[in-house]
C-alpha positions in Angstrom: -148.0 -19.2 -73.7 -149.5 -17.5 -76.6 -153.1 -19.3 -76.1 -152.6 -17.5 -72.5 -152.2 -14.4 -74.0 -154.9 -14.8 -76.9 -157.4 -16.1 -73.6 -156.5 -12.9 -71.4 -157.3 -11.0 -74.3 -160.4 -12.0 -75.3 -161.3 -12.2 -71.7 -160.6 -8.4 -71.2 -162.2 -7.0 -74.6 -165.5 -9.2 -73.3 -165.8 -7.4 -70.1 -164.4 -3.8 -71.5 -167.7 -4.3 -74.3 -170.1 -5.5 -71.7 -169.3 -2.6 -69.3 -169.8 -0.1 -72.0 -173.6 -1.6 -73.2 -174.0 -1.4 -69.5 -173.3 2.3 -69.4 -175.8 3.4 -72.0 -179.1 4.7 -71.8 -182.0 3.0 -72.8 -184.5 3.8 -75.3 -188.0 2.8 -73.8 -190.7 3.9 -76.1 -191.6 6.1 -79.1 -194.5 7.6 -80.8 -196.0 10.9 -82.0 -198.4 13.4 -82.0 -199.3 16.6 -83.7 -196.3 18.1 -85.7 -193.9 15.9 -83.8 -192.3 12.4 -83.0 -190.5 11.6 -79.6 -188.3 8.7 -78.5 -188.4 8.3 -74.6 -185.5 7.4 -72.9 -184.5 6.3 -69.4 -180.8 7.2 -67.8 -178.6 4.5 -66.8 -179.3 4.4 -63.2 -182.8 4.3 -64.0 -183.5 7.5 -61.6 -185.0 9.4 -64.1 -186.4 10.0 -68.2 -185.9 12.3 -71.2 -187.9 12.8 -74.0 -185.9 13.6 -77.8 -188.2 15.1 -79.7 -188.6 15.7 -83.6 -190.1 17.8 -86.3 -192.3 15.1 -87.8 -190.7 16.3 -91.2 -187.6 16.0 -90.1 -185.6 13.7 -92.5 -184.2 9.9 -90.4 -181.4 9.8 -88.3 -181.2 13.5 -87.7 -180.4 14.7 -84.4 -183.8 15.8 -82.8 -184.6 19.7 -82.2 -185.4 19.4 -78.6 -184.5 17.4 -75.9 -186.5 17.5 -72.4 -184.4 16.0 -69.1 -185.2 15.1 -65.8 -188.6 13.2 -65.7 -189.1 11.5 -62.5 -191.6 8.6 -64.2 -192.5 8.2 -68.2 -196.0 9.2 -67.4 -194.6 12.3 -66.6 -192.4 12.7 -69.5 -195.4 11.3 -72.1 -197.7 13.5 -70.6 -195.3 16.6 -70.8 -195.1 15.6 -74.6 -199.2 15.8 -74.8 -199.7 18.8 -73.5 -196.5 20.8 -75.3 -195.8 19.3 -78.3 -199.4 17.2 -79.6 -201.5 20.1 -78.2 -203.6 17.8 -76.5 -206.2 19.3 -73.9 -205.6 16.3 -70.8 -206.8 17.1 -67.3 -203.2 17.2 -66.3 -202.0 20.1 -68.7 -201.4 23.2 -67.7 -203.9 25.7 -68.7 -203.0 29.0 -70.3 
């Protein structure tokens, strides 16, 4: 009886952890560019992306000083990051 219980146990904290890491957002890619370093993410459902973006100073692990959300592709979020953030002059940035 008590290797039953120990067995339904373990069975249910298995599943409980593996829904959880299925919940999560993944991280796809990072890099930087002018004053500042991204991380680009893609939601759960993998309908859209979001860019956390970083003083380049900034010191590790701190949370970043601007977060961008609803990207329909990562070319889309990378290139938003370009053109706002590394100052780049692409064909695709807006011009002032």
């Amino acid at each position: 009886m008590l290797k039953k219980i120990a067995f339904l146990l373990l069975t249910y904290s298995t599943v409980m952890t593996a829904s959880t890491v299925a919940l999560a957002d993944s991280r796809t890619s990072s890099g930087g560019g002018g004053d500042y370093n991204y991380e680009l993410w893609q939601s759960t459902d993998n309908t859209h992306y979001y860019l956390k973006i970083w003083d380049r100073k900034a010191p590790p692990n701190s949370e970043p000083s601007h977060t961008s959300y609803r990207f329909s592709s990562s070319r889309e979020a990378l290139e938003y990051f370009d053109c706002n953030y590394a100052k780049k002059s692409l064909p695709s940035c807006p011009h002032s």
